[in-house]
C-alpha positions as CSV (number, residue, x, y, z in Angstrom):
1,X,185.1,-7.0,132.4
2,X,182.0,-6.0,130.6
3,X,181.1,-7.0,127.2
4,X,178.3,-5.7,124.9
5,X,176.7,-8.6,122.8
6,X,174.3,-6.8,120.1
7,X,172.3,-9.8,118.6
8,X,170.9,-9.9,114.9
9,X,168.9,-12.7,113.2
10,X,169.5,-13.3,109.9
11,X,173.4,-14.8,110.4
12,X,172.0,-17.4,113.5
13,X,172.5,-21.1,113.0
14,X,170.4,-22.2,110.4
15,X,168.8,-19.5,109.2
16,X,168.7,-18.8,105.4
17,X,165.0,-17.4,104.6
18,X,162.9,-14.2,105.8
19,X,160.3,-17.3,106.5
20,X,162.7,-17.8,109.4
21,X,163.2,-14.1,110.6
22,X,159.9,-12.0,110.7
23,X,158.3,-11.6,113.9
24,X,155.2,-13.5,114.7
25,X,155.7,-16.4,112.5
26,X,156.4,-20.2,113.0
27,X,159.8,-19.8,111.5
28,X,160.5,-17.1,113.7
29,X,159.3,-18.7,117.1
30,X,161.7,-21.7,115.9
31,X,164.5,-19.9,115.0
32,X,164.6,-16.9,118.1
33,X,165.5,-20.2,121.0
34,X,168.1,-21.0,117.8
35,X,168.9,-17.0,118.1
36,X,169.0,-17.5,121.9
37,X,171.2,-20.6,122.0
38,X,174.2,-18.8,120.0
39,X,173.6,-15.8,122.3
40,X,174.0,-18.4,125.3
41,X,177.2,-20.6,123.3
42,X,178.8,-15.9,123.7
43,X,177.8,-15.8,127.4
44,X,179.5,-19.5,128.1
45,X,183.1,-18.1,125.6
46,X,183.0,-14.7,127.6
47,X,182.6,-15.8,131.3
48,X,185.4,-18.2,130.8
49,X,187.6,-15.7,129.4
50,X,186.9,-13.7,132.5
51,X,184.0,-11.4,131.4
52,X,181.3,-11.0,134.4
53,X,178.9,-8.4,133.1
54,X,177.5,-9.5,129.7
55,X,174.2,-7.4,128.5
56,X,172.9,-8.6,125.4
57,X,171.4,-6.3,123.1
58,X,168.4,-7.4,120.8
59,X,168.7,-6.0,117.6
60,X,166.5,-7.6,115.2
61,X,163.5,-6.1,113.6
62,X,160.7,-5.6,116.5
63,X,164.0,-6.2,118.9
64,X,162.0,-8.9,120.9
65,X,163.0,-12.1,119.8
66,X,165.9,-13.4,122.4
67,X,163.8,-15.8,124.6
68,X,164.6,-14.3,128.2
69,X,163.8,-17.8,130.2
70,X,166.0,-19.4,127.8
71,X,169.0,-16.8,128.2
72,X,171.8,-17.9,130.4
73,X,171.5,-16.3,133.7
74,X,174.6,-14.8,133.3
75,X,173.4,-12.2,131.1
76,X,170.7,-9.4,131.3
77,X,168.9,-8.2,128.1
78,X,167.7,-5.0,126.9
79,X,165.2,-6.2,124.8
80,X,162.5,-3.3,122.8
81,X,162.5,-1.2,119.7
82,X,163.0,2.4,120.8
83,X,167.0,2.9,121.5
84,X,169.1,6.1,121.5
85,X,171.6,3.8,119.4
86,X,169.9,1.0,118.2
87,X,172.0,-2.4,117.5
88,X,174.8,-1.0,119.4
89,X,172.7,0.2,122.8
90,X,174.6,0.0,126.0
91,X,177.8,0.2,124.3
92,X,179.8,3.7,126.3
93,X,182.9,4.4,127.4
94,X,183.0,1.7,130.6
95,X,182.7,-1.2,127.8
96,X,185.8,-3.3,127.3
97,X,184.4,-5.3,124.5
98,X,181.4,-5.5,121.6
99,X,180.3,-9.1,119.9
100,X,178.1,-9.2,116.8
101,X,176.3,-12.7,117.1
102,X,173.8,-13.3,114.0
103,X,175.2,-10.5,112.2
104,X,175.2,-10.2,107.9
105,X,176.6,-8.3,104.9
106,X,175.0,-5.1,103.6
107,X,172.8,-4.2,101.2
108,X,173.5,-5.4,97.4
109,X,176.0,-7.8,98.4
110,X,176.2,-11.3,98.1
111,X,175.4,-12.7,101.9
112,X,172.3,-14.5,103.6
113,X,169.4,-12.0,103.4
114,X,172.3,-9.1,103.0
115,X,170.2,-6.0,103.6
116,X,171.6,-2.9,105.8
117,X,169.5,-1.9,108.2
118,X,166.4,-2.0,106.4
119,X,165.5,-5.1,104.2
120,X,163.9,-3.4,100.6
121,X,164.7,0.1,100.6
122,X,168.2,0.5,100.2
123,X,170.0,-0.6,97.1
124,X,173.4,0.1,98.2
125,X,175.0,2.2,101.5
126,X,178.8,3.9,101.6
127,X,180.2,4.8,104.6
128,X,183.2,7.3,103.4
129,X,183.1,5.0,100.1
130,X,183.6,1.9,101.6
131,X,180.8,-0.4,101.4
132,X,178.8,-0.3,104.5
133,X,177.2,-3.3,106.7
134,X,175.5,-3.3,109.9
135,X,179.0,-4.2,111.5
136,X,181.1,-1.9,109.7
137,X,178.8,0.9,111.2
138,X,178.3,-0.6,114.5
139,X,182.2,-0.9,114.9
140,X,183.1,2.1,113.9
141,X,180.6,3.7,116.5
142,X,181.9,1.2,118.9
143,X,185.8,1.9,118.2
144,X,184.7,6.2,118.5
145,X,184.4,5.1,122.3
146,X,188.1,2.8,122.6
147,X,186.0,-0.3,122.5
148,X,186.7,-3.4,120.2
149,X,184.7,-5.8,118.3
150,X,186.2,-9.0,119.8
151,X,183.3,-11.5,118.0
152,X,181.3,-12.0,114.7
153,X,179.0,-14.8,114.2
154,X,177.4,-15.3,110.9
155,X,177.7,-16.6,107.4
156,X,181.2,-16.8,105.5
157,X,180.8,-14.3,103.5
158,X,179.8,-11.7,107.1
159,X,183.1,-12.9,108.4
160,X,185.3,-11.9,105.5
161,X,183.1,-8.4,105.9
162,X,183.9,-8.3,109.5
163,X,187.8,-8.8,109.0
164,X,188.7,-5.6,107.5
165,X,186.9,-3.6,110.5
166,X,187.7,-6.5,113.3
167,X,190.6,-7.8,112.2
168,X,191.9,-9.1,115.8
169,X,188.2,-10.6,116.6
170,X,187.2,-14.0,117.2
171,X,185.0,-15.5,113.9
172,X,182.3,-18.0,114.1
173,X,181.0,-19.2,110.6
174,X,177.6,-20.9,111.5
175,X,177.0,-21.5,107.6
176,X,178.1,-21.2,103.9
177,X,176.2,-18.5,102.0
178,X,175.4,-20.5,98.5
179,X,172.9,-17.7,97.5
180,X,171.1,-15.0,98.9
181,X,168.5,-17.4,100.5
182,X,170.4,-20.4,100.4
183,X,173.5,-21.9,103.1
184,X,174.6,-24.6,103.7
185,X,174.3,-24.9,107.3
186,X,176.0,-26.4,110.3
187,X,173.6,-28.1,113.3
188,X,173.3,-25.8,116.2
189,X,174.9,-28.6,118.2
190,X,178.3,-27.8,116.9
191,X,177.9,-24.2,116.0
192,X,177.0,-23.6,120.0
193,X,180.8,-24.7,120.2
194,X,182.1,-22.9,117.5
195,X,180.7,-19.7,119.0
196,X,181.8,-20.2,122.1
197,X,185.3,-20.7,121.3
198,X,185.4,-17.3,118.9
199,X,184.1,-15.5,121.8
200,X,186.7,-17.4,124.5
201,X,189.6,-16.4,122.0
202,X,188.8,-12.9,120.6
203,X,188.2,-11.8,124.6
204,X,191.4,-13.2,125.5
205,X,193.2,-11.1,123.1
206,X,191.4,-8.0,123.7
207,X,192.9,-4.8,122.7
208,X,191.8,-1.3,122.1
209,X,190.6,-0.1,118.7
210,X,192.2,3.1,117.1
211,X,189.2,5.4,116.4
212,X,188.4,6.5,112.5
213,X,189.0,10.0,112.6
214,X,186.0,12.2,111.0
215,X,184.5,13.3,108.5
216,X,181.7,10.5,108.1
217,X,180.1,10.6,104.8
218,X,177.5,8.5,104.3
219,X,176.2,7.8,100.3
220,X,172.9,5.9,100.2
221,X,171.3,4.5,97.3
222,X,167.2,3.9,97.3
223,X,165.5,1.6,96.2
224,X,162.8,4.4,95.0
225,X,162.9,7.8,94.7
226,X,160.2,8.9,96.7
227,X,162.7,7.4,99.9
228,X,165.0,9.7,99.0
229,X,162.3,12.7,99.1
230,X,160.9,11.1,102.6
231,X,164.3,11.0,104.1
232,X,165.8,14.4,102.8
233,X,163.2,16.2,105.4
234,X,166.0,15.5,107.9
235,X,168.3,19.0,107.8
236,X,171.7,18.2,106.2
237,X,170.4,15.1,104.0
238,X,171.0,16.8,100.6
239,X,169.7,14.7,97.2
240,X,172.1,13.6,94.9
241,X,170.6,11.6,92.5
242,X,167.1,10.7,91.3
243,X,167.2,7.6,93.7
244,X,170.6,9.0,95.9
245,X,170.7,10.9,99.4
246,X,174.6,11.7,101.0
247,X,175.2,13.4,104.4
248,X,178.3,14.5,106.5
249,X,178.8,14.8,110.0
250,X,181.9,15.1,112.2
251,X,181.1,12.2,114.8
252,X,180.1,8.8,114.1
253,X,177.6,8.7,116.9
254,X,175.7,11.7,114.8
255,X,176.1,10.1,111.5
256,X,174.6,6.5,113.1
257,X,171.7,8.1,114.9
258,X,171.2,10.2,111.3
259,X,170.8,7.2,109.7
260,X,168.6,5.8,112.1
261,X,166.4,8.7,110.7
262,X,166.8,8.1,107.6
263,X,165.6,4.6,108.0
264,X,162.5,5.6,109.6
265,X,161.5,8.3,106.9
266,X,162.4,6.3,104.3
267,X,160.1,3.2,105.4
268,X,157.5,5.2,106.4
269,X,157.2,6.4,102.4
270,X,157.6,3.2,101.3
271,X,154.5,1.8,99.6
272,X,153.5,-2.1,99.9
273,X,153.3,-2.7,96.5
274,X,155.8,-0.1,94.5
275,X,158.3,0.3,97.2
């Protein structure tokens, strides 16, 4: 069986401020073996439910941050930035299963250091009007190919997210989101069990997704207007509003790799001080 674990940051054990996510700090260096362990506590839940080809995906910021001679042998990584698909790399066809360990809700929601894909420039992101998260889009990618989300770890407000597009999956709640950059947080000690458990359980009841059909609108609100000038470069990214860009394709795979784009451009114009 071969699962798919794309790995996040900012919904790991204990983690509740960008202090504890950006590459290259303290708080980073601590926190990515934390990000490794709850990748490991996966690995354990998946192998004993009978998984024996686990890839785990790094999908945080620089994507180098899961500490490869801490990972448990039993997985390989694909660790670096530049990916044809991003979080969800090395999901295709010959995947039986998808976990989202570390994973949070999107941008202007209530969540741990809620952003969606980008931390500062977007305001708000719709996916066909429903309010779209990192795992909303990554699932929906995922379920275009007949795989399943079978695992979420993060905070509880990323697992209510993650039940109205993984209903069937197995949830691990590593903390309680008491403000944006506030939890109250369980020890790594038990959440490695926790994890492992969800992962045991949503693999063991394992079923195959039924695909959203298309048209896949997405509706993005910026946090500036020149982002929306920046990202409208990309053919088919129409403005909308002073501070709004909206763009349609027919697969999901298109409309994730368009906002991929989108995300670059958009940073790229994004100034240090004014956004």
């Amino acid at each position: 069986m071969n699962v798919l674990i794309s790995a996040d940051m900012e919904g790991i054990s204990g983690v509740t401020s960008p202090a504890d996510v950006n590459p290259g700090t303290p708080g980073w260096d601590h926190f990515r073996k934390i990000m490794t362990a709850d990748v490991n506590a996966a690995v354990a839940g998946f192998y004993e439910a009978g998984a024996r080809n686990i890839v785990v995906n790094d999908s945080h910021a620089n994507m180098h941050n899961v500490v490869v001679d801490l990972l448990d042998p039993r997985a390989t990584l694909i660790s670096g930035r530049h990916k044809k698909h991003c979080m969800v790399e090395g999901v295709t066809k010959s995947t039986d299963a998808v976990a989202f360990i570390g994973y949070h809700t999107a941008a202007g929601q209530q969540g741990i250091m809620s952003h969606t894909y980008s931390g500062d420039i977007y305001n708000a992101v719709w996916l066909n009007e429903e309010i779209c998260s990192e795992g909303y889009m990554n699932a929906l990618f995922a379920a275009e190919l007949g795989v399943p989300v079978v695992l979420v770890s993060g905070d509880d407000l990323t697992i209510e997210d993650a039940k109205r597009y993984a209903p069937d999956a197995g949830f691990a709640t590593v903390k309680r989101c008491v403000d944006r950059f506030t939890a109250e947080c369980i020890v790594p000690e038990k959440t490695f069990e926790i994890i492992k458990s969800a992962a045991h359980d949503g693999l063991s009841r394992l079923h195959k997704p039924e695909p959203l059909k298309g048209p896949f609108t997405f509706r993005i609100e910026f946090a500036a207007a020149n982002q929306v000038i920046a990202a409208t470069h990309i053919p088919g990214v129409n403005q909308t509003g002073t501070r709004e860009a909206t763009y349609t394709f027919d697969t999901m795979e298109k409309a994730l790799r368009c906002f991929e784009a989108v995300t670059i451009l958009g940073n790229t114009s994004r100034d240090a001080v004014y956004g």
